[in-house]
N, C-alpha and C positions, 0 to 999 in steps of 0.2 A: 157662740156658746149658748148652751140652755140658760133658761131662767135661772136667775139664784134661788130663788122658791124650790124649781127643779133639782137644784142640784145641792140643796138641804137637804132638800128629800131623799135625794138619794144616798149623802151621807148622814142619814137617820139622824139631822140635828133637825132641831127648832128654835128660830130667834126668839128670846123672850120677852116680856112686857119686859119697858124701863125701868130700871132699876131708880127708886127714888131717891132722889139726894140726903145723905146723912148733914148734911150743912149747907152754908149759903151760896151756889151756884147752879146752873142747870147742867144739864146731863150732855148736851152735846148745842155747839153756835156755826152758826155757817157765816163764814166770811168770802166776797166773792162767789168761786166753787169749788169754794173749800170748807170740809165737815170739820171739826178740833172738838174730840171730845172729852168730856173731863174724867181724869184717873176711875177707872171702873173697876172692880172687887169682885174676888167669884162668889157674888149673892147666888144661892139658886131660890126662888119664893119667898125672898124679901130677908133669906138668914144669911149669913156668910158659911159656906160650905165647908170651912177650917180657918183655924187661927194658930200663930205661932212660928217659929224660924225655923227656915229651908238649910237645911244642916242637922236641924237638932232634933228636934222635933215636927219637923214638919220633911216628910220623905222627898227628894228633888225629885223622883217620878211624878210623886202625886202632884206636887208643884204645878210640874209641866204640865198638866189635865187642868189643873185652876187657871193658869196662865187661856188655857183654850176657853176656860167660862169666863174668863174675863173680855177675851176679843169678841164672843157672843153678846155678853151685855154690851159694849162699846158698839156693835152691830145694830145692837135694837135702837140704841140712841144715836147714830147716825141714820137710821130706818126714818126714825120717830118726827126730825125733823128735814128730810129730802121726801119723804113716803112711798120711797123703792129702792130696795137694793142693787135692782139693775137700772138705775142710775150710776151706780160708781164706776167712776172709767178706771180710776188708780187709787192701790191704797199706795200712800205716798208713806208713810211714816209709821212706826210704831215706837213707842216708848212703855219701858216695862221696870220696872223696880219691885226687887224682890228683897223682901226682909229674912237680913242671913246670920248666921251664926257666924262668930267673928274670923272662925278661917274656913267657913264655904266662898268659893271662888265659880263656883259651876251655873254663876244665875244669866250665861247664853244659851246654854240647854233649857233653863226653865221658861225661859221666853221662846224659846224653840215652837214650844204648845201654843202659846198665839202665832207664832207666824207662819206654821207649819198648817194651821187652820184656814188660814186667810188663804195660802196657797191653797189647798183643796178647794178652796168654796170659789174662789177667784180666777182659778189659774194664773196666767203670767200678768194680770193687771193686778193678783194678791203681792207680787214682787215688789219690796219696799227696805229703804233706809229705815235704819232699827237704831237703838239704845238699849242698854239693860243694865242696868246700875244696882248694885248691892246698897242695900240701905239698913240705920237698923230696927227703925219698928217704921209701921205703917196705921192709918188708920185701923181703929178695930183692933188690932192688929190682925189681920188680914198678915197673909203668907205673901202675896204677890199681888199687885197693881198694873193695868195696862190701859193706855190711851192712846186712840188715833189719829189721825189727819188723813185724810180721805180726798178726795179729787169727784168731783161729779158732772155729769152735763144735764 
């Protein structure tokens, strides 16, 4: 497979700088060769890009697009501390929690957008065990949260 550099490029993304902690932890820890990184937000240049519940106010389309800036920032902070993306042999996990209005039921489509991401950029090493849990606020409140577990050599 090309480069992941390459093959951003070629899906006209770019990882971003880390997203700074709102609170006391850091953004992604490697244990082993394994990345765990913490609950990430779709900041785009340090704002969060919407607030609000996926149902109500907050459209599940657009969700699903947040859901995909969230596995981007969770990207920059597994980057940040392995310092290549083509390091990652497997994404192993994702976890996604979407703040929903109390009868949205659809928050595996809004995680869809991270993991449907991870596969373009990854191919068959983006194939990973998931979670997606309705919850009902989030920090910020932020519309949607995602974290990875990552595998590297």
């Amino acid at each position: 497979m090309a480069s992941i550099e390459s093959r951003l490029s070629e899906l006209g993304l770019e990882i971003p700088a880390v997203v700074a902690p709102v609170a006391a932890y850091v953004p992604a820890v490697v244990s082993g060769n394994l990345v765990f990184t913490a609950g990430q937000l779709p900041m785009v240049d340090g704002a969060l890009a919407a607030t609000g519940k996926v149902g109500s106010t907050v459209d599940p389309d657009h969700a699903k697009s947040l859901a995909a800036t969230c596995a981007l920032n969770a990207l920059a902070a597994v980057e940040s501390v392995i310092g290549s993306l083509d390091r990652v042999t497997r994404v192993v996990k994702v976890v996604g929690f979407v703040a929903s209005a109390p009868d949205f039921t659809g928050q595996p489509g809004v995680i869809n957008g991270a993991s449907e991401l991870l596969g373009e950029i990854f191919g068959d090493v983006g194939a990973h065990a998931r979670s997606a849990v309705g919850v009902t606020v989030l920090p910020l409140d932020a519309p949607v949260e995602v974290e990875l577990v990552v595998e590297f050599a």
